[in-house]
Structure formats: structure tokens, C-alpha cells
C-alpha positions as CSV (number, residue, x, y, z in Angstrom):
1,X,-7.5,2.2,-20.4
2,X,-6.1,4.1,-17.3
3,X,-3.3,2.6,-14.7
4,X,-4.2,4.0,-11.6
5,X,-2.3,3.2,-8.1
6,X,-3.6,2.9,-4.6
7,X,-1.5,2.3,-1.6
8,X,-1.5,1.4,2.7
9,X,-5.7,1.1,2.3
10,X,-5.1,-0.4,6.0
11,X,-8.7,-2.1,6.9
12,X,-10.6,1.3,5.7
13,X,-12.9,-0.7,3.2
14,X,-15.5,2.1,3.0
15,X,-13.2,4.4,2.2
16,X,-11.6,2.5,-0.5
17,X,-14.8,1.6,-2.3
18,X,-15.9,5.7,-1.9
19,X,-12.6,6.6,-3.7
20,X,-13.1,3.5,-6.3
21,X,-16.1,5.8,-6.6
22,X,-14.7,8.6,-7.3
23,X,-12.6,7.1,-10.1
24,X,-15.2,5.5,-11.6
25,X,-12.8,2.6,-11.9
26,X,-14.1,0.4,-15.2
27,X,-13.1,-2.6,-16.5
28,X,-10.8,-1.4,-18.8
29,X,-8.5,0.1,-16.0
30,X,-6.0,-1.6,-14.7
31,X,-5.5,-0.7,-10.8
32,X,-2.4,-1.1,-8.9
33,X,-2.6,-1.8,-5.3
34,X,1.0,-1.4,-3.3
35,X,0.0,-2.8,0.0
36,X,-0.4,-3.0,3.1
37,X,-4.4,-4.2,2.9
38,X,-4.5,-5.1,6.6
39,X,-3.8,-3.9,10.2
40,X,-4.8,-0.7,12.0
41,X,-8.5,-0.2,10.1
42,X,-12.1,-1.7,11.0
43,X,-11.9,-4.0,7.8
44,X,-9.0,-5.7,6.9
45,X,-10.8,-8.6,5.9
46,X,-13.2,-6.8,3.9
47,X,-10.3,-5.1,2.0
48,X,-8.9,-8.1,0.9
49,X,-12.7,-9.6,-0.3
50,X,-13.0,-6.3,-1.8
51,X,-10.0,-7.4,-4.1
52,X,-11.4,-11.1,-4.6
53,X,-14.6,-9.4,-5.5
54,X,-13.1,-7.2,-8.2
55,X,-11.0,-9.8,-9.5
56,X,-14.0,-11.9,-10.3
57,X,-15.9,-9.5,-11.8
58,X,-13.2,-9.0,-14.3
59,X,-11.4,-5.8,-12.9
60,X,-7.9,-6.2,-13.6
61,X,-6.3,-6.0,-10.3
62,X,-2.5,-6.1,-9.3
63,X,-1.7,-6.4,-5.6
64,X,1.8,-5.9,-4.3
65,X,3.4,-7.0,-0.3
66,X,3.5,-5.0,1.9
67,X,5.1,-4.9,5.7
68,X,2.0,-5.8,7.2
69,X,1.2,-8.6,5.0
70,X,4.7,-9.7,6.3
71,X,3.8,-9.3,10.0
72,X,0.4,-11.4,9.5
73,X,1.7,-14.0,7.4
74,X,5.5,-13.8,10.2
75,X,2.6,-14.0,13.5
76,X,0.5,-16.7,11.2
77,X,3.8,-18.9,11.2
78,X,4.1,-19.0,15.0
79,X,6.8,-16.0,14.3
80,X,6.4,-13.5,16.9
81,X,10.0,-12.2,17.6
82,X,9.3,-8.6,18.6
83,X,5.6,-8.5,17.6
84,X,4.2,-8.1,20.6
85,X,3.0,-4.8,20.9
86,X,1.8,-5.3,17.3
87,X,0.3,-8.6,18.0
88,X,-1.8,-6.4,20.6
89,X,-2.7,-3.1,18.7
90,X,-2.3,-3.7,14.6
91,X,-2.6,-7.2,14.3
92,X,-5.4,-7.5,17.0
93,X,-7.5,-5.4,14.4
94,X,-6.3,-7.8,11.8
95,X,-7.5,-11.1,13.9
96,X,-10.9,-9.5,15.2
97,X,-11.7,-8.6,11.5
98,X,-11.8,-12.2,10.5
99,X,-13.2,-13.1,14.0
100,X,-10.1,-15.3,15.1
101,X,-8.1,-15.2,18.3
102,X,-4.1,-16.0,16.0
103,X,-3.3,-15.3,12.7
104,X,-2.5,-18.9,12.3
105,X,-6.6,-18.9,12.3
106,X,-6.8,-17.0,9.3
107,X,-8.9,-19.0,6.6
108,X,-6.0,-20.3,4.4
109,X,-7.2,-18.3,1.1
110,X,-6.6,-15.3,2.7
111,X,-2.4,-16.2,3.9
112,X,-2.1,-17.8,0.4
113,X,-2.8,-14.2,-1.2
114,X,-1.0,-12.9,0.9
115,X,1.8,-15.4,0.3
116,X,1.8,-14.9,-3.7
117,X,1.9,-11.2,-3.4
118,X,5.2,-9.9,-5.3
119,X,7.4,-7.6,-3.7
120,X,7.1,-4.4,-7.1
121,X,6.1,-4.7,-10.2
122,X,7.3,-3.0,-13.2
123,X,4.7,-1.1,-16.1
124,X,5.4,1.3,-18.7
125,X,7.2,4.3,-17.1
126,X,7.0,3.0,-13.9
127,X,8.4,1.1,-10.8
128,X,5.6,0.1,-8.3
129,X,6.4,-0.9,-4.8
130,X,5.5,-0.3,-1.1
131,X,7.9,1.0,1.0
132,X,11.6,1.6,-1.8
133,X,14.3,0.7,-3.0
134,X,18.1,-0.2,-1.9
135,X,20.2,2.1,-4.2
136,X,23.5,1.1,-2.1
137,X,23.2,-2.1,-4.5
138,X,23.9,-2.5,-8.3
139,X,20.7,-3.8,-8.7
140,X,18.4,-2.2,-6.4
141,X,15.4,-4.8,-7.0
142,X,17.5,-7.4,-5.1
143,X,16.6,-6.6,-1.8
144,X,13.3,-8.1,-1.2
145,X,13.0,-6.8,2.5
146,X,14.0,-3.1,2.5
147,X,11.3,-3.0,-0.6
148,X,8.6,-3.1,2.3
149,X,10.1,-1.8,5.0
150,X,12.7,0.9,4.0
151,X,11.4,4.6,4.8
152,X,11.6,7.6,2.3
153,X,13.6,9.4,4.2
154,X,16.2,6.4,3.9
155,X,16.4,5.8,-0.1
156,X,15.0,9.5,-1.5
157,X,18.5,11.2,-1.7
158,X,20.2,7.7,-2.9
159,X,18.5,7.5,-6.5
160,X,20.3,6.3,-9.2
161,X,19.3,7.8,-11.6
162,X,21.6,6.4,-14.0
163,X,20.1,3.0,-13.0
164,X,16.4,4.4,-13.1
165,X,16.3,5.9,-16.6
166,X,13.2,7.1,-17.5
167,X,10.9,5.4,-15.2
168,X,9.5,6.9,-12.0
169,X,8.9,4.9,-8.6
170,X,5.5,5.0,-7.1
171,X,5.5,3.9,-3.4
172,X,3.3,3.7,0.1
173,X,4.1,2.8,3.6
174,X,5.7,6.6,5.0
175,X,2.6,8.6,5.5
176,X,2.5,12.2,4.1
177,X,0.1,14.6,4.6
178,X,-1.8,15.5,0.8
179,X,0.2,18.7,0.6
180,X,3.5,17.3,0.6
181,X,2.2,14.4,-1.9
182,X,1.2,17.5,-4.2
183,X,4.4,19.0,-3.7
184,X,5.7,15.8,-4.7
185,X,3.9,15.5,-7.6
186,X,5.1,19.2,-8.6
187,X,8.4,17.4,-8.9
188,X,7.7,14.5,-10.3
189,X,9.3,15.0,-13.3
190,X,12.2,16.0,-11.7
191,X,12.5,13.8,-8.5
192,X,10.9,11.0,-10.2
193,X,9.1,9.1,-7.6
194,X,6.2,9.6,-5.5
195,X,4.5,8.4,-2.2
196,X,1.1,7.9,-2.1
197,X,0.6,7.3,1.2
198,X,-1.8,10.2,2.7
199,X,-2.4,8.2,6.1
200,X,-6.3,7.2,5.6
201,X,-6.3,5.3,8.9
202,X,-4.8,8.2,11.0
203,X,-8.0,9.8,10.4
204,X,-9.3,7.6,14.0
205,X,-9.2,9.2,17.2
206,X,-6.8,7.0,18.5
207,X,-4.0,8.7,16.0
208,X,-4.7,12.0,17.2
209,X,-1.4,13.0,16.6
210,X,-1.2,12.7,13.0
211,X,-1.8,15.9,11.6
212,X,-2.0,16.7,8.0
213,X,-3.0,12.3,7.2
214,X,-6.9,10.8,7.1
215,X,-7.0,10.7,3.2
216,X,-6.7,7.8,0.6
217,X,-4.9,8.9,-2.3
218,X,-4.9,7.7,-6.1
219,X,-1.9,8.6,-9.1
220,X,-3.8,7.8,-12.5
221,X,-0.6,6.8,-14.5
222,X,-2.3,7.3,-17.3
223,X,-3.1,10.3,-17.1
224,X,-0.8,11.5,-14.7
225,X,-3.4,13.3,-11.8
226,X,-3.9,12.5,-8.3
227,X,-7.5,11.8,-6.3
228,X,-8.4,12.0,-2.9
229,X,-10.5,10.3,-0.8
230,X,-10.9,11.4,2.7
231,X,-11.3,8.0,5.7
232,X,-14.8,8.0,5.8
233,X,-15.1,4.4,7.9
């Protein structure tokens, strides 16, 4: 059985499925997903099926929150306290995807996921979560809302690694192109956490200033080796 982690998949269903693909994910895998299913893609709603679909074909699939699961599920409580320019780039994608004018519109199965998604999740060697962790507290799992939205930049010189002991924290949400990933991964053992984030959805025109991004990127925990997918939506 392999543990493999996925992260910021962001609408780009056909991309995801190709690097499922790739992996030849089975049954007997256990796949991670560190969030950030919706916004900015062509598909956020197929994303999240995708999942559904998985789950009841008996793939074991963990999903974590990420900050755009926060802004959809903020917007879908009437919340829109400086979301407008997202409410009329990201989260338009978001709403056209499920074919709805608000995210209040969303069909409630769909919030409720979102709603039940945990903030990380701990497995054997590892910390899993989307954005990072506090380290200016004792206990850096106690602050729910820098887990999502915290940048790398922000927490990477802060580890403690007195606190982290032999575990390694696996993380999305900053982009990075795939050569600083593998760099990262050159360290791992060393730095002792990674971001998977390669930028898939930067891939579109409309990002043309994200150099470097455009890829999907896997860790097999198991195994410890990293896949790419390049955004082929």
C-alpha cells in the first residue's frame, strides 16, 4: 500500500485524473489530498465528484481545507468582506462550474464536504496540511487559520524542530516551480517539509506571468519519489 499526496488541484479535473494515471492509483493506496479543490480551473465541480466517485468505488481518499474551500463556503454564508475581486475572478469559476449565479446556490452536498474537511492530518512520518504551520506557538496545530493561509516564506525558517521530531510536513497553497520542489526534496531529509504545489492552473494564458508553474505534482510517502503531471485541461 502506497500513501501518496496531491495538493491545490484548483478546478483542473483532467489533469488530475491524467496524473491519477500516471500513478496507477489502486485500491490499496491511500491518497492524500491537501486542498484547495476549487477556484481558478475549468472544473471545480468535477474535482470534487472526482473525489465522491473515488470514494465510492472504494479508493481510500483523505481530503484536507484549504483557503479556497474557506472563501466558497465564507461567500456561501453571505460573507463577502473583501471578496470582491475574488467573487469576480476565482470564485466566478467556482459558481459557473456548478452553473449557479452565489455560492449560497451551491447543491448543499458539496458545502457540507467542504464543511467537514479537517484542517491537517497526521500519518506515519508525516504532518499533512495546505498552507503551514504557526511555530510562534507551543503547539503549532492550534491555529486553525494560518494552517490555510500562512505562506512558506512565513513559517519555513521558524521550525521547531524539537517540536517536529521525526516527522516531515507536507504542504500546498505557495506555488513553486518543479525545480525548486526537487530541490526541496534534495533536502528533505534535512529541511523536513515539502510543498507540493507546482502551480497546475498557471498553466492558462491568463497567468502568463507565472513562469516555472503548469504542473500537478505527487510525493508517494511510501516510497518517498515525486510525479508530475503537466495541466493538460
Amino acid at each position: 500500500m502506497r500513501k501518496i499526496a496531491i495538493t491545490d488541484i484548483h478546478g483542473c479535473k483532467k489533469t488530475f485524473l491524467a496524473l491519477l494515471d500516471k500513478l496507477s492509483l489502486s485500491r490499496s493506496d491511500e491518497l492524500f489530498l491537501l486542498g484547495d479543490y476549487v477556484d481558478r480551473g475549468p472544473d471545480s465541480k468535477g474535482v470534487i465528484d472526482l473525489v465522491f466517485e473515488l470514494r465510492e468505488k472504494g479508493y481510500a481518499v483523505q481530503c484536507l481545507r484549504g483557503n479556497h474551500e474557506e472563501l466558497v463556503l465564507r461567500a456561501a454564508g453571505n460573507d463577502f468582506t473583501g471578496l470582491e475581486r475574488w467573487v469576480l475572478s476565482d470564485g466566478k469559476k467556482t459558481m459557473d462550474s456548478f452553473g449557479v449565479s452565489q455560492c449560497s446556490e451551491i447543491p448543499p452536498k458539496y458545502l457540507e464536504f467542504m464543511q467537514s474537511l479537517p484542517y491537517y492530518i497526521e500519518t506515519e512520518g508525516y504532518i499533512l496540511v495546505h498552507g503551514g504551520l504557526d511555530f510562534s506557538r507551543p503547539d503549532p496545530l492550534s491555529n486553525l487559520e494560518v494552517m490555510c493561509w500562512i505562506r512558506n516564506w512565513d513559517w519555513y525558517g521558524q521550525v521547531q524542530y524539537d517540536w517536529l521530531g521525526d516527522r516531515t510536513i507536507l504542504h500546498g497553497h505557495t506555488p513553486m516551480a518543479t525545480q525548486h520542489i526537487e530541490n526541496q526534496y534534495l533536502s528533505l531529509d534535512i529541511d523536513r517539509y515539502l510543498d507540493l504545489d507546482a502551480g497546475c492552473v498557471f498553466a492558462e494564458q491568463r497567468f502568463s506571468n507565472k513562469e516555472g508553474l503548469g504542473v500537478l505534482c505527487a510525493f508517494d510517502m511510501s516510497n518517498r519519489t515525486l510525479e508530475f503531471q503537466p495541466y493538460v485541461d
